[in-house]
C-alpha positions in Angstrom: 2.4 -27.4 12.1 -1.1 -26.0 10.6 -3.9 -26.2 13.5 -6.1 -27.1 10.8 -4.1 -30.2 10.4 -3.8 -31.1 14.2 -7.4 -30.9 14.4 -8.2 -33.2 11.5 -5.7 -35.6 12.7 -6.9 -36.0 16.4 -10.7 -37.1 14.6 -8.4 -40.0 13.3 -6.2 -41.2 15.7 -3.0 -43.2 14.8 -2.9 -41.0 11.9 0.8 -40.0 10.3 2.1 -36.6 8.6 4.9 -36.7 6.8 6.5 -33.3 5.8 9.3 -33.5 3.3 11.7 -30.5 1.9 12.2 -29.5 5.3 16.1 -28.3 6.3 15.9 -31.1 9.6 14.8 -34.6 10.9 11.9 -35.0 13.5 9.9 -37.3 14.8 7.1 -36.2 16.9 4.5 -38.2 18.9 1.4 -36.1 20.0 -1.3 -38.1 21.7 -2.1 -41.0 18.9 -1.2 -39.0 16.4 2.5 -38.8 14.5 4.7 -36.2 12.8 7.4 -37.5 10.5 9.7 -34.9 9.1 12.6 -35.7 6.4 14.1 -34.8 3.5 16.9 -32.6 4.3 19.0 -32.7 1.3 20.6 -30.0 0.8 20.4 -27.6 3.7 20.0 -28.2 7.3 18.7 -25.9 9.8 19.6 -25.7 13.4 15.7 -27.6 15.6 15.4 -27.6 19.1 14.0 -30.9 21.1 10.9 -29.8 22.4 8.4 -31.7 24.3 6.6 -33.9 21.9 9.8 -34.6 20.2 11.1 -37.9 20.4 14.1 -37.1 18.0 15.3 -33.5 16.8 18.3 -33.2 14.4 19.8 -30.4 12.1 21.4 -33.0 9.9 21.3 -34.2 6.4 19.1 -37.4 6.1 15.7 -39.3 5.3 13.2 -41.5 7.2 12.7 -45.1 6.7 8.8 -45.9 8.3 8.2 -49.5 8.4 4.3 -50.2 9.3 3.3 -53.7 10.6 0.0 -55.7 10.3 -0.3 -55.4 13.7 -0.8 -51.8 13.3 3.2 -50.8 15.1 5.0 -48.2 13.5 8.7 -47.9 13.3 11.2 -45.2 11.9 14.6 -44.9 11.3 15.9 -42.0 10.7 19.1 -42.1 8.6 21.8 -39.4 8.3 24.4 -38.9 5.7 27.2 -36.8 5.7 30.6 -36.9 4.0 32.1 -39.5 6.6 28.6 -41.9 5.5 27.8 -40.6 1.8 25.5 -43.8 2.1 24.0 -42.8 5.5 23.7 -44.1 8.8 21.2 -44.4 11.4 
């Protein structure tokens, strides 16, 4: 990720980036601020779990991000392969 866009996201905290057309699935938590990555279709790439990462996976899948009114954020991250052509979390 861009230190441009860390930067701008720490002035706002409890802000979200979403990166899509990416070959993995991660969700990473840094300070108030959160990384969402999805949309691997159709490639995946080998991703390490490194220290911010709260979930790291090479796999086919997309992100479901449920925000509340009480300002809590959830995500589901959903993988589909051949055995779950419809996904599964």
């Amino acid at each position: 990720m861009s230190d441009v866009i860390r930067e701008i996201m720490f002035k706002y905290p409890g802000s979200i980036q979403v990166a899509c057309h990416e070959h993995a699935l991660q969700y990473i938590v840094d300070g108030q601020s959160k990384f969402i990555v999805t949309g691997s279709g159709s490639k995946s790439s080998h991703v390490k779990k490194r220290r911010l990462a709260k979930f790291a996976a090479g796999k086919h899948g997309f992100a479901r991000i449920d925000a509340f009114a009480n300002g809590e954020l959830s995500v589901t991250f959903w993988v589909v392969d051949k055995k779950s052509p419809s996904g599964m979390k």
